[in-house]
N, C-alpha and C positions, 0 to 999 in steps of 0.2 A: 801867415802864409799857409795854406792849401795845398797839403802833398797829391799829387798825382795820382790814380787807382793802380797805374804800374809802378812808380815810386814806391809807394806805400808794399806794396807785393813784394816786389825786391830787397826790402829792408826788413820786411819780416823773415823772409828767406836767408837774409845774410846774417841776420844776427841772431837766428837756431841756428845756422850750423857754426858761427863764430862762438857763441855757449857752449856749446857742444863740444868742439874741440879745443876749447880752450881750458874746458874740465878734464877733457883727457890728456892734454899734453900736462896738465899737474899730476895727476894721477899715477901716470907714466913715472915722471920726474922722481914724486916723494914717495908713493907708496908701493913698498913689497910685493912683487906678485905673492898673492896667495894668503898675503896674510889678512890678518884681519881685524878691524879696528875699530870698538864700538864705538857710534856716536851718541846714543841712545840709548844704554845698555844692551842688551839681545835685541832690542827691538828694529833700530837701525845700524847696519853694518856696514864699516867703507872696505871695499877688496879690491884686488886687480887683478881680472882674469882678461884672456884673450878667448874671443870667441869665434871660431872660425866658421862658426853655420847660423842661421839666423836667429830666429826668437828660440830662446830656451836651448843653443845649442843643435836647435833641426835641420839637416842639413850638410851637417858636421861630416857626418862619414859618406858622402855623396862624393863618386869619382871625379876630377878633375873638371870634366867637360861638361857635366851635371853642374858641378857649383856653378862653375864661369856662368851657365844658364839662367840657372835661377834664382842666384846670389849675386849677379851681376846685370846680365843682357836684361831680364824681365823686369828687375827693379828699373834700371835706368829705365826703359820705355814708358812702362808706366808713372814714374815721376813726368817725364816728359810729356806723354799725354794729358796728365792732370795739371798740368803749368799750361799749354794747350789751350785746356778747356778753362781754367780760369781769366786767359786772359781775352781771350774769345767773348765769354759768356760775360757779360757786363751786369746779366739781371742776379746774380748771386748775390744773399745778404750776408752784411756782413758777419757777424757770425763764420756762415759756410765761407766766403771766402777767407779771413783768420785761421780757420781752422785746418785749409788743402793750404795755406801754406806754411805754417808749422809742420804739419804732415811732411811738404815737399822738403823744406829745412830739415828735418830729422831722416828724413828718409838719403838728401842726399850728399849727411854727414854720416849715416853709416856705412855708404857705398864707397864716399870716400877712402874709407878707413877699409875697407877691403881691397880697394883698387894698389893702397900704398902700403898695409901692412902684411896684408893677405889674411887678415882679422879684426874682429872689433872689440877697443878696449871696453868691457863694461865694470860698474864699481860700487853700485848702491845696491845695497839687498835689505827687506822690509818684512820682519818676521813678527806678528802682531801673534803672538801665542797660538799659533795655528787658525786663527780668526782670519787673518787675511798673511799670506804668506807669497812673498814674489820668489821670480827664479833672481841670478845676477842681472843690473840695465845699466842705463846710462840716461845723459841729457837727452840724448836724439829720443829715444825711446818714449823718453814722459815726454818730447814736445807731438812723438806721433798723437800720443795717447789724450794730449790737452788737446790736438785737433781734431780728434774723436770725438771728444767731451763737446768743441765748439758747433762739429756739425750734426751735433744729437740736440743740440741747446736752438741750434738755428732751425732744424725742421719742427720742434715743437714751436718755438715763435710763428714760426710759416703757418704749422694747422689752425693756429689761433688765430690769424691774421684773417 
């Protein structure tokens, strides 16, 4: 059986943000805020911080009416418009389409989590000897970040096409 091109869209979406928050609701559950627990020696760290501004914390000290803006109102629009245009645009490969909807999934499981906690949990941190060094993330985060990957992988297929 042949899923649908919105099926199929829908199901990637549901299940980034069903990963997503189903790592945070453990997180939540069994681990310590703040503390810290190697998986990997220093290399990978599990924590629970709450983050009340966006990537890295930005946003954080931004007055009330400022976040609701742009920690809220503009992400939603913009998920919105990108849901929009994927389902619009039919000539997208797939690649670029995989890739705006893990983006839409992560983008809107951490809106979620702002709408209900008024923060987002984040919990992996990736300290490769100062080689490669993250801030605190999450699920939502790396499926932004894998849809990045997807629609950098899908435009270089395009040029070669």
């Amino acid at each position: 059986m042949k899923l649908s091109r919105n099926a199929l869209i829908s199901i990637l979406i549901i299940v980034s943000i069903a990963l997503d928050q189903i790592s945070k609701v453990l997180v939540r559950l069994y681990v310590t805020p703040y503390q810290e627990t190697e998986l990997i020696g220093k290399y990978f760290i599990l924590t629970n911080v709450e983050n009340s501004g966006a990537f890295l914390g930005m946003g954080s000290d931004l007055n009330p009416t400022l976040r609701l803006i742009f920690l809220l109102l503009l992400p939603i629009a913009v998920l919105g418009y990108v849901l929009f245009h994927i389902i619009k645009n039919k000539d997208l490969d797939k690649w670029s389409l995989m890739g705006f909807c893990v983006i839409i999934g992560g983008g809107i499981a951490n809106v979620y989590d702002r709408i209900v906690y008024g923060s987002v949990t984040d919990f992996f941190h990736i300290d490769l000897g100062g080689v490669l060094k993250t801030g605190i993330f999450n699920v939502a985060d790396m499926f932004v970040m894998l849809g990045l990957g997807f629609l950098i992988l899908g435009n270089f297929k395009n040029k070669k096409a």
